[in-house]
N, C-alpha and C positions, 0 to 999 in steps of 0.2 A: 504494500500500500504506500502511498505516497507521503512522504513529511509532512506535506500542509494537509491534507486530511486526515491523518494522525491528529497534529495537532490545533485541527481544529475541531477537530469531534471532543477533543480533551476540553477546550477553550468552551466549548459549549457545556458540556458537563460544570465544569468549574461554574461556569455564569447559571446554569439552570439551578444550583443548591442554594447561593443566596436568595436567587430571585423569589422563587417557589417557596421560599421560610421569611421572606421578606428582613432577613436581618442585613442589620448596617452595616455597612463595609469595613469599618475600622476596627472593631475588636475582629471579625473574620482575618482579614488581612494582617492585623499583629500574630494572631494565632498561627496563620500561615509559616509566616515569617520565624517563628520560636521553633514551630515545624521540620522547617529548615535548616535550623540553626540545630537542632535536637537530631534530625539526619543527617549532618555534617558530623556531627561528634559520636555519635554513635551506630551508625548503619553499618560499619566492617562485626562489630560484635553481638550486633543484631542480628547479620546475616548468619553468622559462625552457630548461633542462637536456633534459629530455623531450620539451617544444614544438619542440626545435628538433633533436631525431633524430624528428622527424616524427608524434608522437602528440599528437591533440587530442581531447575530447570535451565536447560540449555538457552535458551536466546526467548527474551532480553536475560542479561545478566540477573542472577537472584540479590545480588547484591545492592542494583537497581531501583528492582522490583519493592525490596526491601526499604531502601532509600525513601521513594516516591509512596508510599506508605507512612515512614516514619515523618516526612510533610505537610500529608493531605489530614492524617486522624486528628491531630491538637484544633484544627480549625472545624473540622465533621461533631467534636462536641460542641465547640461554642454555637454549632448554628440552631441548637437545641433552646437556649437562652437569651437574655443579650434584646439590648433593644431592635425597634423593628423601623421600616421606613412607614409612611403614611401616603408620599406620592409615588405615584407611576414612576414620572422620572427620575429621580433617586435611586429608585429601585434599578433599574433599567443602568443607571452611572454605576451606583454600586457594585452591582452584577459584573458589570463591564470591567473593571477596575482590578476585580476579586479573582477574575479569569484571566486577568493579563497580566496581573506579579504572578499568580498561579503559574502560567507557562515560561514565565521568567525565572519563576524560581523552578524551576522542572526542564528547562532547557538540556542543561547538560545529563541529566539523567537518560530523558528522551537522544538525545545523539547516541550516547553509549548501546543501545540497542538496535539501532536503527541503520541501517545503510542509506546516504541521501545520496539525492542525483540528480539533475538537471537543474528543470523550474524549483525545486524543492531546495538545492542549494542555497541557490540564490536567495530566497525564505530564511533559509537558516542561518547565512549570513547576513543576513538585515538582523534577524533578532540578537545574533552575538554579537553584534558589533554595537547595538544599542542597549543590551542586558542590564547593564549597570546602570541606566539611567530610567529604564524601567522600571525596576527594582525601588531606584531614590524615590520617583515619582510615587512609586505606589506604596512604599513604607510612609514618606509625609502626607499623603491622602490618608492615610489611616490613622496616621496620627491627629489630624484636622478632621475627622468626623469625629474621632472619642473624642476630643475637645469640645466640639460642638454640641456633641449630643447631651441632650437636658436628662437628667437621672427624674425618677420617676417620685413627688415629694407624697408623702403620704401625711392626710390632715393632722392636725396638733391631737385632736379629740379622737385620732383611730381608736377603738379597743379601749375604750373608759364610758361608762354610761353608768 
């Protein structure tokens, strides 16, 4: 299959979880990001981990496999909680946003499995060569909705009558 329908079936996935749970892009997006951060530091003994309650797989790497899981889980709880959008377009930005550090942050995982070629090169060189500033982009967008977003105040009189 080809890299950009790969990765765009992925980029749809990523955007159809916030959108469908209506949660706001910025705690998803830190969660991602810890995700990442949590699969950088630990996915070689992760994998050693799995290898050895007996799962292996030839292509993509289990290592990968492994990686791109230890990512995508820390943000798959948050989208359980956590505030919500109210408009369409929010929703729609957030989504957007959620699925493009997503493939940012999953870039090189995705290459490690995959064989590109032609038009799809091409693709994948635009995205590594702008990774890092995707990434910036979408970790201060995240950081500027938890800012933004109003916490939920509950009356002075809750639970006293």
């Amino acid at each position: 299959m080809s890299f950009i329908v790969i990765t765009g079936f992925i980029a749809l996935v990523l955007f159809a979880f916030p959108f469908v749970t209506r949660r706001r892009f910025g705690s998803l997006g830190l969660a991602l990001a810890a995700g990442w951060l949590l699969s950088d530091l630990w996915a070689r003994e992760a994998t050693d981990i799995v290898r050895a309650a007996g799962i292996d797989v030839a292509a993509p790497p289990l290592e990968s496999i492994v990686a791109v899981v230890l990512t995508i889980v820390p943000a798959l709880f948050v989208l359980h909680a956590g505030p919500v959008y109210h408009s369409m377009l929010f929703r729609v930005i957030g989504s957007g946003l959620f699925a493009l550090l997503g493939v940012a942050l999953l870039l090189p995982l995705l290459m490690s499995g995959l064989v590109i070629e032609g038009s799809g090169q091409n693709f994948y060189d635009f995205l590594s060569s702008n990774r890092t500033n995707l990434i910036t982009i979408g970790l201060v967008a995240a950081i500027a909705d938890v800012f933004f977003t109003k916490s939920v105040k509950t009356p002075k009189h809750a639970g006293k009558h």
